[in-house]
C-alpha positions as CSV (number, residue, x, y, z in Angstrom):
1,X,112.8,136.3,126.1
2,X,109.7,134.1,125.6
3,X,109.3,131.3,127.9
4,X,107.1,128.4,126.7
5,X,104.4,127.9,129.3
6,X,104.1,124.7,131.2
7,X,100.2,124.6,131.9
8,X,97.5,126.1,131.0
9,X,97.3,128.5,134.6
10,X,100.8,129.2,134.0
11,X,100.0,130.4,130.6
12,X,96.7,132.8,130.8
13,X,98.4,134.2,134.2
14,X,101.9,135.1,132.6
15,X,99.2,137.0,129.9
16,X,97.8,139.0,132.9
17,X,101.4,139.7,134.0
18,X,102.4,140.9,130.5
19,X,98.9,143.2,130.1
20,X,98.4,141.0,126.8
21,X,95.3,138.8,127.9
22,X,92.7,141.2,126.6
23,X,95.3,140.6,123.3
24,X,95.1,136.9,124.0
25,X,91.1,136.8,124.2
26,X,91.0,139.0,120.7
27,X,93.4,136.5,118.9
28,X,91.6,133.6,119.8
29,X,88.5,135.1,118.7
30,X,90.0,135.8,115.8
31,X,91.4,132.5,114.7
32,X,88.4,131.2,115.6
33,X,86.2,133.2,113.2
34,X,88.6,132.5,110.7
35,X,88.0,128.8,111.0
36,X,83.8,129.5,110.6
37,X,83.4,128.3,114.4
38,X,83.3,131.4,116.2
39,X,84.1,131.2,120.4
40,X,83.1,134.6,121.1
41,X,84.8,135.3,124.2
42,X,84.2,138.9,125.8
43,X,86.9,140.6,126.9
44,X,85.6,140.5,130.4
45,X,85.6,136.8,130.8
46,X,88.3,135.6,133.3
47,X,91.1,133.4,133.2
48,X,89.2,130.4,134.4
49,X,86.2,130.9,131.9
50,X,88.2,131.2,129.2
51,X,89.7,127.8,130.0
52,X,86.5,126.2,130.5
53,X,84.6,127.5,127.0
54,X,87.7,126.6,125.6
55,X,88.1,123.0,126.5
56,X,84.1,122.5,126.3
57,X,84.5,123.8,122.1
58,X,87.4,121.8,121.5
59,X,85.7,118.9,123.1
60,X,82.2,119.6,120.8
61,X,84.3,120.2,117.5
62,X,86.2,116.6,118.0
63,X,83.3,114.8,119.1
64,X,80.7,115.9,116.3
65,X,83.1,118.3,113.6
66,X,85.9,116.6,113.2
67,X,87.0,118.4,109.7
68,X,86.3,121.3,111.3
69,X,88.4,121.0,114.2
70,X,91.4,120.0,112.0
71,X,91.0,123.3,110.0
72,X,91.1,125.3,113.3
73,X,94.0,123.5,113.9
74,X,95.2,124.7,110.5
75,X,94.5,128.2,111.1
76,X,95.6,128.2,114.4
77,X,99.5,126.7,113.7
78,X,99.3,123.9,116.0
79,X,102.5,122.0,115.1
80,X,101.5,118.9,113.8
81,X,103.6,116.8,115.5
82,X,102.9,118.0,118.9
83,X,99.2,117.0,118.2
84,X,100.3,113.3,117.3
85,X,102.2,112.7,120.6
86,X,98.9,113.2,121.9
87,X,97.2,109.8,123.3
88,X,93.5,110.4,121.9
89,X,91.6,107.1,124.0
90,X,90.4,109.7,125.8
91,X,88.3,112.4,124.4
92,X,87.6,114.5,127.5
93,X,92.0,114.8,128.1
94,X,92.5,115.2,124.6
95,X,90.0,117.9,124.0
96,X,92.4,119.6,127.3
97,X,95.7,118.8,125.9
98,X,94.8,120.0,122.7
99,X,93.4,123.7,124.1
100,X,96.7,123.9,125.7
101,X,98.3,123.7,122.6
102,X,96.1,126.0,121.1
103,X,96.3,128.6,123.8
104,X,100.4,127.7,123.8
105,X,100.0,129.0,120.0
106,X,97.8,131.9,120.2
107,X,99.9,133.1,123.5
108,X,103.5,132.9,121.1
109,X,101.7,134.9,118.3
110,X,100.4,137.9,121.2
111,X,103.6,137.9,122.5
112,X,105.9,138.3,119.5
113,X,103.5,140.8,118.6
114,X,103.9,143.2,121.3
115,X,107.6,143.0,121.7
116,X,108.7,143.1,118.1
């Protein structure tokens, strides 16, 4: 049964558990390239990396390509909503909360994958 995660830790470390993080690294990737602003993660970069170059793109994309970000969003399936309960005064939490829910998504589309 698929649990939703409740932080970011808890999220790439239940991927470990599962042998899906490689998965997890390839999606993002993917979605990423989709959306014209590649990530490039290699599939040796570890958990706390990942969350780092992560939090430091989505950061970069809503400070200076705003329409951008919003189409990754797109691609991704970020609900909507969830990003709106958001509080955006602050860039440097948003850009945090807002790879959560992007990892949150990516992570639901790996997992459904592998056991369906």
């Amino acid at each position: 049964m698929f649990v939703a995660p409740i932080s970011t830790d808890h999220l790439l470390s239940e991927a470990e558990k599962e042998h899906l993080y490689e998965k997890l690294i390839e999606q993002l990737n993917k979605d990423f390239n989709f959306a014209n602003e590649p990530i490039d993660l290699p599939k040796s970069t570890k958990p706390n990396e990942l969350k780092v170059q992560l939090h430091e793109k989505i950061y970069r994309l809503i400070q200076y390509k705003f329409a951008e970000y919003l189409s990754l969003l797109y691609i991704v399936d970020v609900p909507e909503d969830q990003v709106k309960k958001l509080d955006g005064s602050d860039i440097l939490e948003l850009s945090e909360q807002v790879s959560f829910l992007i990892l949150k998504r990516e992570w639901m589309k790996v997992w459904f994958r592998s056991k369906y």
